[in-house]
ZAVEX-585030 format. One record per residue (C-alpha): residue number from 1; x, y, z. Coordinates in Angstrom, 2 decimals. Last residue first. Layout:
N
<atom nr="NUM" east="X" north="Y" up="Z"/>
...
// end
This chain:
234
<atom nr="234" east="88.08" north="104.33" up="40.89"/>
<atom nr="233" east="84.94" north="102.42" up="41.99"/>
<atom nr="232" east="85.93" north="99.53" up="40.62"/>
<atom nr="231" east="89.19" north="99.38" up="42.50"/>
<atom nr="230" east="87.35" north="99.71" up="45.81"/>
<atom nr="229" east="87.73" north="96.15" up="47.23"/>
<atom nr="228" east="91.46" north="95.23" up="45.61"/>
<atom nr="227" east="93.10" north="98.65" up="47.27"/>
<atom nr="226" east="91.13" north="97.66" up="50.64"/>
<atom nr="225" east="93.11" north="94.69" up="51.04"/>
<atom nr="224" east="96.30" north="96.60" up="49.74"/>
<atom nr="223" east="95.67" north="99.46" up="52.41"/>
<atom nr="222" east="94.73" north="96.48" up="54.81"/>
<atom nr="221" east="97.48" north="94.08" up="54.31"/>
<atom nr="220" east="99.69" north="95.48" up="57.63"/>
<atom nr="219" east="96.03" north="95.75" up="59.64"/>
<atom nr="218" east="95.83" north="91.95" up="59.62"/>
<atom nr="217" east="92.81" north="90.90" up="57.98"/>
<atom nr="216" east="90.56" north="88.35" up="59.92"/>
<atom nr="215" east="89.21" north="85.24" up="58.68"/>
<atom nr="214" east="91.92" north="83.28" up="60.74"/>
<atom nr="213" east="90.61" north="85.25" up="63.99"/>
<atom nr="212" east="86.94" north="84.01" up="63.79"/>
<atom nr="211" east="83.66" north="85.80" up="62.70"/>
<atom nr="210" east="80.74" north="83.73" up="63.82"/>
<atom nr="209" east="79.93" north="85.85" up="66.46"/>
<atom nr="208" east="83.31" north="87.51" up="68.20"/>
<atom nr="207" east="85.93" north="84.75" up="67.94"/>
<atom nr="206" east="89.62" north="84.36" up="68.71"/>
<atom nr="205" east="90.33" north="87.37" up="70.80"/>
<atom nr="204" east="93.86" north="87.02" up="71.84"/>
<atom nr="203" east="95.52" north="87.64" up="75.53"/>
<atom nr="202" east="99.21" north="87.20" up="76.59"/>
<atom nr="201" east="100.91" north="87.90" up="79.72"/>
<atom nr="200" east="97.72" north="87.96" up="81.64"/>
<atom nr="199" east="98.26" north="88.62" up="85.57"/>
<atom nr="198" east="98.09" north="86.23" up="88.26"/>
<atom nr="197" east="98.00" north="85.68" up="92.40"/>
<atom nr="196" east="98.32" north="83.38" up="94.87"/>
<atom nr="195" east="95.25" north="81.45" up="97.05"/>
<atom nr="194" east="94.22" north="79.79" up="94.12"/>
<atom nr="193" east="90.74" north="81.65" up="93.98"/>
<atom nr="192" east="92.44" north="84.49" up="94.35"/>
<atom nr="191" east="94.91" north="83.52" up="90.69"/>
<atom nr="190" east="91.71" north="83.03" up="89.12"/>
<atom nr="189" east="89.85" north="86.68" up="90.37"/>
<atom nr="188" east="93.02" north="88.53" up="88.77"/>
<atom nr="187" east="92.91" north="86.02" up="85.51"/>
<atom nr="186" east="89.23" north="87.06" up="85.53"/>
<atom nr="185" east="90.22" north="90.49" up="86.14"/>
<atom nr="184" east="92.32" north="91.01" up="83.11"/>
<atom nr="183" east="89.79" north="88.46" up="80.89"/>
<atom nr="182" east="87.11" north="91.22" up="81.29"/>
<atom nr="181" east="83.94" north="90.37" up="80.45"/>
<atom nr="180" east="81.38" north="92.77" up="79.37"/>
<atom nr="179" east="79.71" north="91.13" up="76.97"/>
<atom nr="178" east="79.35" north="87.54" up="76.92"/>
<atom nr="177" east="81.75" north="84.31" up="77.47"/>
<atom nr="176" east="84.02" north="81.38" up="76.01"/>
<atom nr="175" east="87.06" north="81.39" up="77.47"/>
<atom nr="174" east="90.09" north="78.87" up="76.20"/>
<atom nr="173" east="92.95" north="79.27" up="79.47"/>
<atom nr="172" east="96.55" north="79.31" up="79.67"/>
<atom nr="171" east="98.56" north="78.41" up="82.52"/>
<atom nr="170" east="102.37" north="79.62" up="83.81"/>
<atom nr="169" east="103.54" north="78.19" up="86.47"/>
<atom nr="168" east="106.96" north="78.51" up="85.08"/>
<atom nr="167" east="108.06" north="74.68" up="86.42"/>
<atom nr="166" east="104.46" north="73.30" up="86.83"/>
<atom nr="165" east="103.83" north="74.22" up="83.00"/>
<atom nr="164" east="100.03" north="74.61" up="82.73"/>
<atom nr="163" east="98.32" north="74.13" up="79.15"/>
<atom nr="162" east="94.60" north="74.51" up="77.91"/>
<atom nr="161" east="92.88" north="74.87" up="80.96"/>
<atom nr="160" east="89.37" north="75.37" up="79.60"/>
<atom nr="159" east="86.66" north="78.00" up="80.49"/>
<atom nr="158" east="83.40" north="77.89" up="78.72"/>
<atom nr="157" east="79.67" north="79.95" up="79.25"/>
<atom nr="156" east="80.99" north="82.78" up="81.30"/>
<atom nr="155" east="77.87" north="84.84" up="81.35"/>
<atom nr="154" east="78.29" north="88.43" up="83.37"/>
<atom nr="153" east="76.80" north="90.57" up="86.22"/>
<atom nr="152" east="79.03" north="93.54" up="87.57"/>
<atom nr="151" east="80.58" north="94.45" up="90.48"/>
<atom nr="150" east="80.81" north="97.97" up="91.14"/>
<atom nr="149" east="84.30" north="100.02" up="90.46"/>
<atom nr="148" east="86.00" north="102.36" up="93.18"/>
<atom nr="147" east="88.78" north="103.98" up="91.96"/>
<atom nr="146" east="91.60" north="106.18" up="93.96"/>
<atom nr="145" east="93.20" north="109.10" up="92.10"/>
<atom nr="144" east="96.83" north="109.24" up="91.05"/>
<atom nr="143" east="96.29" north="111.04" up="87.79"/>
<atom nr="142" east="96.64" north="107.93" up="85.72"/>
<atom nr="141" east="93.96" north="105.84" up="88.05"/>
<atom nr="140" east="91.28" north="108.57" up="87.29"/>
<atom nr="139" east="92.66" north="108.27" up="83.41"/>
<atom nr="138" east="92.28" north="104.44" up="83.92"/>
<atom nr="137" east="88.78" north="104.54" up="85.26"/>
<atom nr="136" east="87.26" north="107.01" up="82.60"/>
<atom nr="135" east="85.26" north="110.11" up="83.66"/>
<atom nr="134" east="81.50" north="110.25" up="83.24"/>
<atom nr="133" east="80.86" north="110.46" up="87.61"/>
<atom nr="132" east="82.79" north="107.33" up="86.86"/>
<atom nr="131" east="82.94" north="105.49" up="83.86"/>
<atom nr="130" east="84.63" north="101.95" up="82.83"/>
<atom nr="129" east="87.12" north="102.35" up="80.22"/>
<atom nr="128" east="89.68" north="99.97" up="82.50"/>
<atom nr="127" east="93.11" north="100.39" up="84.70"/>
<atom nr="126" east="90.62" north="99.54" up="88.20"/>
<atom nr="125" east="90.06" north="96.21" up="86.69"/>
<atom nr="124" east="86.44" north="95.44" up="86.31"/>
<atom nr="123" east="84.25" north="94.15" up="89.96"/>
<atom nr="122" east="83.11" north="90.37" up="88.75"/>
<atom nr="121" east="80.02" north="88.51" up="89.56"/>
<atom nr="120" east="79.03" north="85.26" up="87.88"/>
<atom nr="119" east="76.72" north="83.79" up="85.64"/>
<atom nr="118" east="77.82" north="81.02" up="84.57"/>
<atom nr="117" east="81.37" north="78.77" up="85.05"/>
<atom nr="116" east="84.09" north="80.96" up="86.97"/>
<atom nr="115" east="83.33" north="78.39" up="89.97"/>
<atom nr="114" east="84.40" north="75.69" up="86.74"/>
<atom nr="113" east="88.01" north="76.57" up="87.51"/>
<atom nr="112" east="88.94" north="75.89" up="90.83"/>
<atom nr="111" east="88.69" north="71.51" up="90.35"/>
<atom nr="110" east="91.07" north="71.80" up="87.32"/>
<atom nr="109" east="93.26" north="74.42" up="88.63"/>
<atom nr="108" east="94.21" north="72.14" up="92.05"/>
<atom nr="107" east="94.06" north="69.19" up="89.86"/>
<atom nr="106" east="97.23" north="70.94" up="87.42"/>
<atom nr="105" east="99.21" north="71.95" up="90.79"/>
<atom nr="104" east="99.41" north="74.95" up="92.88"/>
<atom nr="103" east="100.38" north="74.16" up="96.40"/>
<atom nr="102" east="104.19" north="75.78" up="95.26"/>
<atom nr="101" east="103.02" north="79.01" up="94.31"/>
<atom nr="100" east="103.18" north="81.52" up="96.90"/>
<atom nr="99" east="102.49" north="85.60" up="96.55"/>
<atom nr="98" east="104.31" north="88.60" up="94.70"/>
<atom nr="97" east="103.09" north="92.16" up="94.71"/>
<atom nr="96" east="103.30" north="95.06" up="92.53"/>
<atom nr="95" east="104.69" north="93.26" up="89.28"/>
<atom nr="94" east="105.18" north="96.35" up="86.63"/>
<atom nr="93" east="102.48" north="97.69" up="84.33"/>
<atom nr="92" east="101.08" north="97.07" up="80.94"/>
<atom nr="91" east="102.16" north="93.22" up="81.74"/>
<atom nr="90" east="98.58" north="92.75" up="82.83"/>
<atom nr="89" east="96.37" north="92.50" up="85.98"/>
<atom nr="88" east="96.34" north="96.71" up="85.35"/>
<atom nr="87" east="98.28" north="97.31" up="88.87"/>
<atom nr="86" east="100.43" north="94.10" up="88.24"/>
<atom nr="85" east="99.92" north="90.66" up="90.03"/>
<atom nr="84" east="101.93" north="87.57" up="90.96"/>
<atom nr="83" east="102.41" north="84.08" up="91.69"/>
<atom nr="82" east="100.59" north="82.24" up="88.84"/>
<atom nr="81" east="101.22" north="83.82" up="84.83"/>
<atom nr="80" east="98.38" north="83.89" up="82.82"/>
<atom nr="79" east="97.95" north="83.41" up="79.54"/>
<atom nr="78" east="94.93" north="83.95" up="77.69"/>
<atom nr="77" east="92.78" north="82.93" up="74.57"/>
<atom nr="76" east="89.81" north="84.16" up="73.80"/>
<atom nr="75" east="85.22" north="83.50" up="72.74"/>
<atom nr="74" east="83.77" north="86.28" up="72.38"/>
<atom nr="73" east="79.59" north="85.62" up="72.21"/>
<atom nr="72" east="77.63" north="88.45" up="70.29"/>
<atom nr="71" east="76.44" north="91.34" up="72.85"/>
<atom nr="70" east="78.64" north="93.84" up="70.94"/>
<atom nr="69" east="77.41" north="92.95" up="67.84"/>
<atom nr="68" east="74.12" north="94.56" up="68.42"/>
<atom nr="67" east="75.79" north="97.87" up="69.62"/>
<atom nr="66" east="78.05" north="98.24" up="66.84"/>
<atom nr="65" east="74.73" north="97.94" up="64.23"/>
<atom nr="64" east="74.26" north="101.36" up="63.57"/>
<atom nr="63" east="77.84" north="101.90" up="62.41"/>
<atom nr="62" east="76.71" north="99.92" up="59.37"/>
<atom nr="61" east="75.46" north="102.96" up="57.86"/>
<atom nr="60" east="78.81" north="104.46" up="57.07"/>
<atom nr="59" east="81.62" north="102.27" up="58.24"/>
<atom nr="58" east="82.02" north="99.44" up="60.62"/>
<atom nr="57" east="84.90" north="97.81" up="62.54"/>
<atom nr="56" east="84.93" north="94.23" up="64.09"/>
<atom nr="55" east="87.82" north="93.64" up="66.26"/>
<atom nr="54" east="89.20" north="89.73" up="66.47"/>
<atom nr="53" east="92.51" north="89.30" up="67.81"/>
<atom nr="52" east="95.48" north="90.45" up="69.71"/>
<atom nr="51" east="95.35" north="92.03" up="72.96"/>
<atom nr="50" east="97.97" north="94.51" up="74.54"/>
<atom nr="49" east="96.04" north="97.62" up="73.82"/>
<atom nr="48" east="93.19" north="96.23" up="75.52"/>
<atom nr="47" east="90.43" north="95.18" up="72.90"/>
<atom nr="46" east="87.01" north="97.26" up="72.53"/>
<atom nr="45" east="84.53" north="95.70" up="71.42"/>
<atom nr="44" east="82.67" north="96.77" up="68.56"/>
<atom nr="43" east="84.32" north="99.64" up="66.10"/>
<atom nr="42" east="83.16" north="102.65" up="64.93"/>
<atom nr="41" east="83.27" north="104.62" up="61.39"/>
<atom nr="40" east="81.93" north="107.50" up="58.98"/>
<atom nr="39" east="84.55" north="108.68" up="56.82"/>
<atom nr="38" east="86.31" north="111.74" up="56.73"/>
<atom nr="37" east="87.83" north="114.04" up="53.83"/>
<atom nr="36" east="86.66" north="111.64" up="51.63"/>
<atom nr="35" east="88.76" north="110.98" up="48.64"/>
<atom nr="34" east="88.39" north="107.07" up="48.41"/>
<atom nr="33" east="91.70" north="105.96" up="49.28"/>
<atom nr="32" east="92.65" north="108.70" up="51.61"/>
<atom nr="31" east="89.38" north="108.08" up="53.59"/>
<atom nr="30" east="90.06" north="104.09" up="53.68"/>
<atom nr="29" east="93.63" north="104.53" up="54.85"/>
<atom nr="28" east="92.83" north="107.26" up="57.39"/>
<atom nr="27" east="89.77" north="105.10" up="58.31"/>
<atom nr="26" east="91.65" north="101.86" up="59.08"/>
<atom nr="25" east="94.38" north="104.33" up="60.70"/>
<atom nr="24" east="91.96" north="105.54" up="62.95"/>
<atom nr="23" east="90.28" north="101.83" up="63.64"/>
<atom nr="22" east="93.45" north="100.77" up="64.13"/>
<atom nr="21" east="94.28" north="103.26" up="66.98"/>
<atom nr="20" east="90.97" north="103.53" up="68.71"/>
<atom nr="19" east="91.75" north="99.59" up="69.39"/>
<atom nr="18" east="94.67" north="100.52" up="70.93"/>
<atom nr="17" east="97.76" north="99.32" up="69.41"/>
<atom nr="16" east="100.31" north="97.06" up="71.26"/>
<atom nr="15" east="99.75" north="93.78" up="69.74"/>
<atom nr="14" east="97.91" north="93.99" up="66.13"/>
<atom nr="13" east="94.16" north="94.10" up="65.45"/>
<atom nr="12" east="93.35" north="91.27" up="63.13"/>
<atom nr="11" east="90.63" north="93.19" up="61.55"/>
<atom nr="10" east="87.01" north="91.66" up="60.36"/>
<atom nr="9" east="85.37" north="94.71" up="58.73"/>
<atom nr="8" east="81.35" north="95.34" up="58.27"/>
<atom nr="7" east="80.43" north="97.65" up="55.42"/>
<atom nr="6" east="78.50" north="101.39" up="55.03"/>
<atom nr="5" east="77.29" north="103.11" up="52.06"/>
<atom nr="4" east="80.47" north="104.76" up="52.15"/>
<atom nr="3" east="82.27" north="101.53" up="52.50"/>
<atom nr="2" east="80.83" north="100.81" up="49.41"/>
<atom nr="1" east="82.44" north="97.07" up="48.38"/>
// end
């Protein structure tokens, strides 16, 4: 493989790491290994630090295609726990506000969920990337300042209750949608249109394109992954 030249990577990016975080150690590991002081890189879509799943990074003359992959179909897996909410609609931050549960039952969720279906309108979390006046949300939200974020237009083309314990109520959700979705405010706008509240507890990215999670490398094989792909060039 010339990653110089440029390449497309599948990672498994690992819970807790920004995306900006493996893709620097990606390109500290494939710098170091082939004696470049910096290589060219980028990644498509980015993944909250608490996601799992598919991210797509690019080297050298491949970087050119990040934007066309970003408007390939994502298709994840969430869970969402009913009843409550957090500042960043995920367990980054503390429960803020509790609300009722007990009318919430599996038909309640089954007849709610297909609103979501299509083109729909949804404002992004406050504790996102999105820009204003060409400052990021979450660092505005970080320094104490209020955030105002427009609704935006997005494709939800699946959503499927998966599982939904009655005890925990806890559900988890297949989505199937198009760029610019964020699964942190859908589970915000789900738990509204239940008349409670939710947050994600756990959120993977199982396909972007045609590249799925199980054809993925996890970022602990990578040096050795990249090791095997460059040994001819040594």
């Amino acid at each position: 493989m010339d990653f110089i030249e440029g390449e497309i990577i599948c990672l498994n990016k690992p819970y807790g790491m920004s995306s900006f975080g493996a893709l620097a150690r990606a390109r500290t590991i494939l710098s170091r290994r082939l004696g470049v002081k910096r290589l060219k890189t980028g990644h498509a879509g980015t993944l909250d630090p608490l996601a799992t799943g598919v991210l797509i990074l690019c080297t050298g003359k491949k970087t050119k295609q990040i934007e066309t992959l970003q408007y390939h179909s994502k298709e994840y897996t969430a869970t969402l726990q009913l009843g409550a909410t957090t500042p960043s609609f995920d367990r980054e931050h503390t429960v803020d506000y509790t609300y009722p549960t007990a009318h919430i039952t599996r038909e309640l969720i089954l007849h709610t969920l297909p609103q979501f279906l299509g083109e729909i309108k949804q404002i992004p979390p406050e504790y996102s990337a999105c820009k204003i006046d060409g400052q990021r949300a979450y660092k505005l939200m970080r320094k104490g300042q209020s955030v105002e974020l427009k609704p935006k237009v997005l494709q939800i083309d699946e959503i499927e209750l998966t599982h939904f314990d009655p005890q925990t109520k806890q559900m988890s959700i297949r989505v199937v949608c198009g760029k610019g979705t964020y699964i942190r405010a859908l589970a915000r706008d789900i738990g509204q249109a239940l008349g409670s509240g939710a947050f994600l507890t756990a959120l993977c990215r199982t396909r972007l394109g045609n590249v799925r999670v199980e054809d993925c490398i996890e970022l602990d094989n990578f040096e050795q992954w990249v090791k095997e792909n460059t040994e001819a060039q040594q």
